[in-house]
N, C-alpha and C positions, 0 to 999 in steps of 0.2 A: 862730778863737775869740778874741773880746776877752780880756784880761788887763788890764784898767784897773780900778781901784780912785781913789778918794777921794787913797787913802793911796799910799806906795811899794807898786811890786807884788811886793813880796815878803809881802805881807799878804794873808790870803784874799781871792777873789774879795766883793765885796760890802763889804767894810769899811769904814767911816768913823768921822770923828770925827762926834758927836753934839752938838744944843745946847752942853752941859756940857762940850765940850772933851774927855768921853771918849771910849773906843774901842769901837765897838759892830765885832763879830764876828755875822754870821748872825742882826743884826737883835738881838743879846742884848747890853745895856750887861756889859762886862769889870767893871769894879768891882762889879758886882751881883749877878756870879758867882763873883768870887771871895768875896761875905759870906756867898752861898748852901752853894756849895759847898769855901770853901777853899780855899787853897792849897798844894804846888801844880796845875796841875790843867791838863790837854790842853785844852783849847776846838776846837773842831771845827765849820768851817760845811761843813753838810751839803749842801747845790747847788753850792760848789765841789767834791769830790768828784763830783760828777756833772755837773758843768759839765766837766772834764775828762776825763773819761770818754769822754763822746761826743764830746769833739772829737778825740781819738784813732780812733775807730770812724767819726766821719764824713771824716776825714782818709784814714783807708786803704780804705773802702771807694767812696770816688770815684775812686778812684785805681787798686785792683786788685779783680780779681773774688774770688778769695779770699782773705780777710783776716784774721785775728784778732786781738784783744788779751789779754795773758797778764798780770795785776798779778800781781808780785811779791809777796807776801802777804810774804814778810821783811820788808819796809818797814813794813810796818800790823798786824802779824796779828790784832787785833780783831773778832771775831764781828761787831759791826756797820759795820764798814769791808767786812769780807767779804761781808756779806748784801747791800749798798750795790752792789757792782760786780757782783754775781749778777745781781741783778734788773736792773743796765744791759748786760746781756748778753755780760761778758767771761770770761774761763777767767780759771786760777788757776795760777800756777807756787808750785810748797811745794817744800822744801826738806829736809824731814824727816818722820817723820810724824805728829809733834804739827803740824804745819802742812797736812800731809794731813789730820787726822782733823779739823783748824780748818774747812777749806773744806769737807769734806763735811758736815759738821755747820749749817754755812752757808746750804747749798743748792746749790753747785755740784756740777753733775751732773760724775759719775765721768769720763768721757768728755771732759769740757772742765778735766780737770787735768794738769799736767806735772809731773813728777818730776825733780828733780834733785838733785845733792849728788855730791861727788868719794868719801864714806865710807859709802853706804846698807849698813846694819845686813840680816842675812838678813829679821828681820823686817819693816823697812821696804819692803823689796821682796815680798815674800807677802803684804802688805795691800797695796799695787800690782797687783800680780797676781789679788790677790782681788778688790778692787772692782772689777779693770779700767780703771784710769785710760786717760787718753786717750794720753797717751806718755812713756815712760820715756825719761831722758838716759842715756844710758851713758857712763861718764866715763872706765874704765880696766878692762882684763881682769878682773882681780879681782874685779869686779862682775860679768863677762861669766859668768866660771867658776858665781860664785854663785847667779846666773839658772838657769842651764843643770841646776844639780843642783837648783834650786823645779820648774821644769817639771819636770822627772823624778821627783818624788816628789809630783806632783799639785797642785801648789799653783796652777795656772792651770786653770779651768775650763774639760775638755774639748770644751765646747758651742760657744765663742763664738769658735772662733777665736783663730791667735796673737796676740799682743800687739805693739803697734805701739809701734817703737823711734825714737828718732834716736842720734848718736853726737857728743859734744860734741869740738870741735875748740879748739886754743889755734892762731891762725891766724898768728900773728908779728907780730900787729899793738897796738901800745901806744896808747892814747890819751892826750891829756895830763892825767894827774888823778895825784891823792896815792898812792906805790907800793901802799900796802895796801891800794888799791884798784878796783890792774890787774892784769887778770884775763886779758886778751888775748896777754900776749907765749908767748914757748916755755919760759918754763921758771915759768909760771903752775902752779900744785898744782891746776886743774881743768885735764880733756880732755886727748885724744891732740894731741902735737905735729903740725905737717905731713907731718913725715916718718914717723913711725909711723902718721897717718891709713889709709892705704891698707891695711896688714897687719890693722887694726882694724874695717874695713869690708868686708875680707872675712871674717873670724874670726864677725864677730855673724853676717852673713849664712850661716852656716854651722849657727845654732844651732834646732832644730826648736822651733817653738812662737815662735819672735821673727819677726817682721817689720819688716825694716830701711827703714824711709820717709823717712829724709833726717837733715840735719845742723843740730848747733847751735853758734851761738858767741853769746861775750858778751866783749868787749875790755874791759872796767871801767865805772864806777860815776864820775858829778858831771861828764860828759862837755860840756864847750861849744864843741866845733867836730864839725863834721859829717863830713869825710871819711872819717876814720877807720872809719866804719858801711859806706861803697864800697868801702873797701880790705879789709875783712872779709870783705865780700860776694863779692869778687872770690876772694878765697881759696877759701872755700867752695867755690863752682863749680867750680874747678879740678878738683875732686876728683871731679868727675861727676856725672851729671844726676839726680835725684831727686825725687818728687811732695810735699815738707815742707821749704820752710828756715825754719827759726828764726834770726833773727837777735837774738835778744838784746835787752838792753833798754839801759841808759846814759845816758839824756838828761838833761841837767845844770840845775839850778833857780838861781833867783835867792834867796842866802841874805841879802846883803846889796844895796845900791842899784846898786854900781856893778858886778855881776854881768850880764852879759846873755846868757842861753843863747839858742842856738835855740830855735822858734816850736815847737808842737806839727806845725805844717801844715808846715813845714820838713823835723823830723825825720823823718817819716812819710817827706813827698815823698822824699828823701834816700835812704832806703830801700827804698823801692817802685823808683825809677829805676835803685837798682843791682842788685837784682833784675833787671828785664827787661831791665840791660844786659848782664846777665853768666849767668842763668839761665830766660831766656827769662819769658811772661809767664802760663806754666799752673798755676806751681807754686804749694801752699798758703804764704804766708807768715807766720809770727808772730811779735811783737816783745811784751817782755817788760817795759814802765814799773814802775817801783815807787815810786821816790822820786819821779819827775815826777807821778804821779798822787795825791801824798799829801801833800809835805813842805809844799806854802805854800798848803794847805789848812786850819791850823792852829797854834794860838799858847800858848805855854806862860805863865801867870800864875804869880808868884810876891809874896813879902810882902816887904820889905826888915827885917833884923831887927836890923843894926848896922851902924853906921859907922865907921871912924875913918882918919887922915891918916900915914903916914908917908914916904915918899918918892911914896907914891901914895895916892890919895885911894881907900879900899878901901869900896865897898855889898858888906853881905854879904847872902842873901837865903836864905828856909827852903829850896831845893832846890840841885840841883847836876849831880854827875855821878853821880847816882842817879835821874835821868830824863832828862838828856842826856850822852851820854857821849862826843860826839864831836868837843868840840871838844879832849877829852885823849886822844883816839885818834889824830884825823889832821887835827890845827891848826885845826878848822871854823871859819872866824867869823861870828858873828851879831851882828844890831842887834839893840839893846835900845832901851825908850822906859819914864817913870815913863806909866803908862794913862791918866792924866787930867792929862797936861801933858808932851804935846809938843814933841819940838824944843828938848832942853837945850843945854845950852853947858859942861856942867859935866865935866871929863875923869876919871874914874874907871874901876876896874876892877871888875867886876860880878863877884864873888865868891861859887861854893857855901858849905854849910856843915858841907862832910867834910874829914874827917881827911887831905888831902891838898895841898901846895902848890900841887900842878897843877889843883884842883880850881878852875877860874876859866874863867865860859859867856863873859863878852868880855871880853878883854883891854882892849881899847881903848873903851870904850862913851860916850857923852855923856848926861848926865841934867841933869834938869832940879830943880834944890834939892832931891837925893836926898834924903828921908829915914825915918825909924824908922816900919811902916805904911803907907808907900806898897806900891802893887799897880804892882810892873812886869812888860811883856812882853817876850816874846822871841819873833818871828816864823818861821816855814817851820819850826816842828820837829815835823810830821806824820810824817816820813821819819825812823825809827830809835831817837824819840825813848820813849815808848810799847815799839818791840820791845826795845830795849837797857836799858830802866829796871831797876831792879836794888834790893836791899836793903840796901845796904854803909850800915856803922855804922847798922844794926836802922833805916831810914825806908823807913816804907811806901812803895808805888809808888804814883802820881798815878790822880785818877779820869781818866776820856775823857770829855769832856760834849760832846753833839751838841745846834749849834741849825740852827734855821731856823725864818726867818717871824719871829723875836723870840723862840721857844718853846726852850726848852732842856731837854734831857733826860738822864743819868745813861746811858750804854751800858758801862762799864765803872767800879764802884766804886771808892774809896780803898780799899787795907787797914789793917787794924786790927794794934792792935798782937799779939791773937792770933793772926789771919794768920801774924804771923813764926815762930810756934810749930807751926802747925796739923802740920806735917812730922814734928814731933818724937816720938820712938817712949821712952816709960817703962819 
């Protein structure tokens, strides 16, 4: 799959500067959406999303006979990001069951969802059970236990047959990405260790109503070297032959220029090989994208609201860590640009407008004669940026605006200031 743009590619597929020196996203002038609709506000080109998509699906299904792809819906969870990879024929990995009730609600059929979560609620799992998802992850006994007393009090429809399991591993394997968001080593808070795998996989297999079909891992998240997916795979196997590996998802995006992950065609291949090196070449595979199917699919506009200099030259802008929360979680850096003047020189720190010191999207940013009214962007925050927005100090959450073709559309509104109230009980 191409990944070339106009622009650095960390900008949606399609993007350029237009006549006017601005930034057109998905054929739709930025400046012209932000008068439409505000700031600040997701921008979303719609055939990236689907430009990616399929090169995931066409990547693994040249490569292996059965193949699937599983979005992460934590990465995106929006009804029309969901409806979007429905209709391009992918499954849905949820997390919860406000993320289950997301995708079914979507379209994804029961069948092509995955469950998982290290703390599934009784409830979470008897709506599992009910619609019959396609596979539950098992992450720890306690779950096991819990399963085991649904089935026994009917909550699996006696008609259709047991429910088909895997059993999530931490496989000892680390990749190189920010700790809080590796998932892979042994003393990871998801899946059984190596060493208690084996007691775990015969215990499920032991429970009437489960059907035990293979294993999952996931080593962490913003992953840009490849091996780590072989040395996972390799684990796995060890542990015996099985018709289902999940290998997770992890593939790491370019947030700024001098990022370079692996290719979609890469990671895929990467994975398919260690599969049939290590698990022969029958078995169902599927791999889990989130962020890679989403994050630089997408660009955050915001308004610049104040200036001023004192040891650093501070742009503050209406949003912050109330639609992007990651670069105060685990250092994220992003490029910034003022949307209709490219390529500053100006060293600044591009500042939220919460109550918080740390509330700062680049630290390091360059603009161009920032000032009071400009519309800047901030590239690749499709991934996280949307699921993790939040209400801190009463600012609504951003709209999602989908374009394509030049056409722009509303998929997820602003709220309002009653919004922040709607909860409240008199």
């Amino acid at each position: 799959m191409s990944t070339s743009t106009a622009l650095s590619p960390v900008y949606p597929l399609g993007s350029r500067l237009n006549e006017r020196g601005r930034l057109e996203v998905g054929g739709c002038d930025v400046i012209e959406l932000a008068r439409e609709f505000g700031t600040p506000a997701f921008v979303v080109a719609e055939e990236d999303l689907r430009s990616r998509a399929r090169a995931f699906v066409a990547a693994g299904r040249a490569r292996h006979q059965d193949f699937q792809v599983v979005f992460a819906s934590k990465a995106f969870p929006a009804r029309a990001v969901l409806e979007l990879f429905a209709q391009e024929g992918l499954w849905c990995d949820v997390a919860s069951g406000g993320e289950l009730h997301l995708a079914l609600q979507a379209g994804f059929a029961a069948e092509r969802i995955v469950l998982h979560g290290n703390a599934k609620s009784r409830a979470e799992l008897a709506t599992a059970l009910r619609e019959r998802v396609g596979l539950i992850v098992i992450d720890n006994l306690s779950e096991l236990e819990r399963l085991r007393e649904l089935i026994a009090d009917g909550a699996l429809p006696p008609d259709r047959g047991p429910q088909s399991v895997l059993i999530r591993v931490a496989p000892g394997v680390s990749g190189d990405t920010h700790q809080k968001i590796s998932t892979g080593q042994s003393r990871s808070k998801f899946g059984f260790s190596m060493l208690d795998a084996p007691a775990a996989i015969e215990a499920v297999q032991s429970v009437d109503g489960l059907a035990l079909v293979g294993l999952h891992a996931h080593i962490g998240s913003q992953l840009l070297e490849l091996p780590p997916f072989a040395e996972s795979a390799a684990a796995l196997a060890g542990l015996g032959a099985f018709p289902v590996y999940d290998l997770g998802g992890g593939l790491g995006v370019a947030y700024t220029a001098d990022q370079h992950p692996p290719s979609i065609e890469d990671y895929v291949a990467a994975n398919v090989q260690a599969l049939h090196d290590h698990a022969g070449t029958n078995a169902r595979l599927l791999i889990e994208p989130g962020r890679s199917l989403v994050a630089n699919g997408c660009v955050t506009l915001y308004t610049v609201e104040s200036l001023k200099r004192n040891v650093d030259l501070w742009v503050a802008v209406d949003g912050g860590m109330s639609d992007n929360l990651r670069p105060m979680l685990y250092d994220a850096r992003y490029e910034a640009e003022v949307a209709d003047r490219f390529g500053g020189e100006a060293a600044c720190v591009l500042a939220g407008k919460h109550c918080e010191s740390g509330d700062v999207i680049v630290r390091h940013a360059h603009l161009d004669d920032p000032r009071p009214g400009d519309i800047v962007v901030t590239p690749a925050t499709g991934a996280y940026g949307h699921a993790m927005a939040n209400n801190y100090n009463g600012v609504p959450r951003p709209p999602v605006i989908f374009c394509r073709d030049g056409e722009a559309r509303v998929v997820v509104r602003r709220e309002t200031y009653d919004d922040l109230q709607a909860r409240d009980v008199r």
